[in-house]
C-alpha positions as a Markdown table, in Angstrom:
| # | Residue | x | y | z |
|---|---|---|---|---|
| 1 | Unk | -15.5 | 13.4 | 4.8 |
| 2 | Unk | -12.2 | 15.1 | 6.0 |
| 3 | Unk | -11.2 | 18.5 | 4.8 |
| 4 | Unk | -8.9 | 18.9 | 2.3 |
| 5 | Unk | -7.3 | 22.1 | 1.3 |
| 6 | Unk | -8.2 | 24.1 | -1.7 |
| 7 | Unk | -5.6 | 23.0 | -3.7 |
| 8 | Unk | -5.7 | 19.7 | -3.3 |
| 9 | Unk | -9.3 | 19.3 | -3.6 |
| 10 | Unk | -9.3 | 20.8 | -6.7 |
| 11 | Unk | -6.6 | 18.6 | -8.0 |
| 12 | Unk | -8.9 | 15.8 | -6.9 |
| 13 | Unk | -11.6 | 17.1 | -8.9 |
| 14 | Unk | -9.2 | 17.1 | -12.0 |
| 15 | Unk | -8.3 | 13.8 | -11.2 |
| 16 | Unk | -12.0 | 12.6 | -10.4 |
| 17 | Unk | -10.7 | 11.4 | -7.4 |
| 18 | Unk | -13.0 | 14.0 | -5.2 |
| 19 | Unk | -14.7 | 11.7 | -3.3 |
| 20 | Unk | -12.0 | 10.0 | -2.0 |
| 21 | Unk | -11.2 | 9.8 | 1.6 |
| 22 | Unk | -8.2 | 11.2 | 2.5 |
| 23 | Unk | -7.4 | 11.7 | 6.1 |
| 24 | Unk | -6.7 | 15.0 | 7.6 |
| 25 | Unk | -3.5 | 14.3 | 8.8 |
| 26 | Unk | -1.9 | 13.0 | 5.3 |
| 27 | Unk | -3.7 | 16.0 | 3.3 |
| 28 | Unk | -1.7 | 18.1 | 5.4 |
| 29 | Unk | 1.5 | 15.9 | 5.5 |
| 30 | Unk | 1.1 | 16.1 | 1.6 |
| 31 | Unk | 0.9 | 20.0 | 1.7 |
| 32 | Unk | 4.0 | 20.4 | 4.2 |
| 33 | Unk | 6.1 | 18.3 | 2.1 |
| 34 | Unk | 5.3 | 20.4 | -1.2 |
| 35 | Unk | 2.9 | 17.5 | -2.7 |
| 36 | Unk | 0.6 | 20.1 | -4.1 |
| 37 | Unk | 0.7 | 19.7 | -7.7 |
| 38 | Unk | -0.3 | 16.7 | -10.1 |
| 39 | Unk | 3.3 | 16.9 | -10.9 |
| 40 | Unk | 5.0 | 16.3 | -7.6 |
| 41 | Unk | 1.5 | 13.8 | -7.0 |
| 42 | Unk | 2.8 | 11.8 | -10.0 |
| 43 | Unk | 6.3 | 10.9 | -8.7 |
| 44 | Unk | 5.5 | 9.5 | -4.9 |
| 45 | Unk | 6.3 | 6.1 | -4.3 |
| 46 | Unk | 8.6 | 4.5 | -1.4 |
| 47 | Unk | 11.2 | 6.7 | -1.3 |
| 48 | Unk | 9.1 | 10.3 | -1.3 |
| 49 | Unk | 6.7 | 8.7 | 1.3 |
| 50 | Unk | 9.9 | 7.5 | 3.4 |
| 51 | Unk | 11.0 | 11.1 | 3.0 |
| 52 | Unk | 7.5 | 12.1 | 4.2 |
| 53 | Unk | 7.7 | 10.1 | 7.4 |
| 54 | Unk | 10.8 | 11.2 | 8.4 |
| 55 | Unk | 10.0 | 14.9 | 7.8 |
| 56 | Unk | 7.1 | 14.4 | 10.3 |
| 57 | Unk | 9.3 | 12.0 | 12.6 |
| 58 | Unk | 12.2 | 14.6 | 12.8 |
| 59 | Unk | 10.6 | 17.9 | 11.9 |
| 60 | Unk | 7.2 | 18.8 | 11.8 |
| 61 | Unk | 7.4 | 17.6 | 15.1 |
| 62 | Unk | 9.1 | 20.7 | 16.6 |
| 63 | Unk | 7.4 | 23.4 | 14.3 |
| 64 | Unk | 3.7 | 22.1 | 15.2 |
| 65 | Unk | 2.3 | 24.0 | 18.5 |
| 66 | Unk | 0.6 | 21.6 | 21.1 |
| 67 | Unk | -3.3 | 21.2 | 20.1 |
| 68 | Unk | -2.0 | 21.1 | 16.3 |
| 69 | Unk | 0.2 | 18.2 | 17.5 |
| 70 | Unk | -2.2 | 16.2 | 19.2 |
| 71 | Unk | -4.4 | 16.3 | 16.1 |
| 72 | Unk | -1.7 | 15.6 | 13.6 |
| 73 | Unk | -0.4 | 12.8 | 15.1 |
| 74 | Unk | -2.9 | 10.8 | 16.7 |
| 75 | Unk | -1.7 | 7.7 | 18.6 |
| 76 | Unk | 1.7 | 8.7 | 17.6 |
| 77 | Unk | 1.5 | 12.1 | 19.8 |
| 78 | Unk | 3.5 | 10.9 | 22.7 |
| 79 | Unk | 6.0 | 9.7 | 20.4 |
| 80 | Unk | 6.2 | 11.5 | 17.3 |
| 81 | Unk | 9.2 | 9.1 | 16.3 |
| 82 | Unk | 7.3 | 6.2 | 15.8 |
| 83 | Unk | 5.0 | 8.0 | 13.3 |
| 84 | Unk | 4.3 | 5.9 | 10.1 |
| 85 | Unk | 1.9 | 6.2 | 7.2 |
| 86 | Unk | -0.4 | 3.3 | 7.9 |
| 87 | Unk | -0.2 | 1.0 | 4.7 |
| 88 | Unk | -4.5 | 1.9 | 4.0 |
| 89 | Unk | -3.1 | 5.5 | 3.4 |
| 90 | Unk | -0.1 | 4.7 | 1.2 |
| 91 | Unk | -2.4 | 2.8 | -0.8 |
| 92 | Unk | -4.6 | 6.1 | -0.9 |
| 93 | Unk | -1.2 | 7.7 | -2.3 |
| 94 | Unk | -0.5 | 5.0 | -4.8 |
| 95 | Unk | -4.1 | 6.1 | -6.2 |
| 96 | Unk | -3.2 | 9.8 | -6.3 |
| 97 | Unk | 0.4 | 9.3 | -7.8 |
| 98 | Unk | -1.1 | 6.8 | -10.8 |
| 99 | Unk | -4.4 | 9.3 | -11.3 |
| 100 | Unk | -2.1 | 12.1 | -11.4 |
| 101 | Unk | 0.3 | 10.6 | -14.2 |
| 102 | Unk | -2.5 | 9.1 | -16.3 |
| 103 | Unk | -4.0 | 13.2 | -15.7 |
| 104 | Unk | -0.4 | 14.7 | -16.9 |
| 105 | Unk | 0.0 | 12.2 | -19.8 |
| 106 | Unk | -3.7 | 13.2 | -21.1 |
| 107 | Unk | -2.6 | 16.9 | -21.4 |
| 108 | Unk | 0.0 | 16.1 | -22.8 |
| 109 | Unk | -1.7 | 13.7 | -25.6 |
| 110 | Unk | -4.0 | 16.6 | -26.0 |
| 111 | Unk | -1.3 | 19.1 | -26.2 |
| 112 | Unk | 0.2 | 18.0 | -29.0 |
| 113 | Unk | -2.6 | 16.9 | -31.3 |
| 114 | Unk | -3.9 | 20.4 | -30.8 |
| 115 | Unk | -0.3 | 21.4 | -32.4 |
| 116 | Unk | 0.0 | 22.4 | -36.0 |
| 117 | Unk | 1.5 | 20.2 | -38.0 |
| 118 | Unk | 2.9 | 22.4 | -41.2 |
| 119 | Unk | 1.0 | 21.3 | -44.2 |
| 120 | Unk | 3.1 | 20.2 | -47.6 |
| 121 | Unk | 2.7 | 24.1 | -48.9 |
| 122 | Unk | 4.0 | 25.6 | -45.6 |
| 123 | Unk | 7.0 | 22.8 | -45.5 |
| 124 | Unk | 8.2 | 24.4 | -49.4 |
């Protein structure tokens, strides 16, 4: 299985999405765009994963060293340009974004039935 980072492994955990097989190479994209937290997880779709592939088109291009390049990359390495999320792994993200909502909207469900309600004698 590829290695994911601390931080997003244990937000897998959360989201008992642990086993899943995420490629190196978009665990990392995930952590250099700031997709570390079931909050920013639970908002991806088209336009944040557009965003993505242009942040590794036009920047994380120049501020990769060679061998970190290479790896990243893959068969886009000669022309980092070209790079796209192949549709298998935005499918992967879909999974994240909806586990990580349906995680946020449990706490929150679970939030406020732990609330107190005031009881007739406190409302008087």
């Amino acid at each position: 299985m590829a290695r994911k980072s601390d931080k997003l492994l244990k937000i897998l955990e959360e989201l008992e999405l642990k086993d899943l097989d995420i490629p190196v190479y978009l665990q990392e994209l995930l952590m250099y765009c700031g997709h570390d937290s079931h909050q920013s997880l639970s908002v991806l779709d088209a336009i944040n994963i557009a965003n993505m592939e242009h942040f590794a088109q036009n920047d994380l291009v120049v501020l990769l060293d060679d061998d970190q390049r290479d790896e990243f990359y893959g068969i886009f390495a000669r022309n980092p340009k070209l790079f796209k999320i192949a549709d298998g792994h935005k499918k992967i993200l879909d999974i994240i974004s909806t586990a990580s909502q349906n995680y946020i909207n449990q706490q929150q469900r679970a939030k406020s039935k732990k609330r107190k309600f005031p009881t007739e004698t406190q409302k008087h």
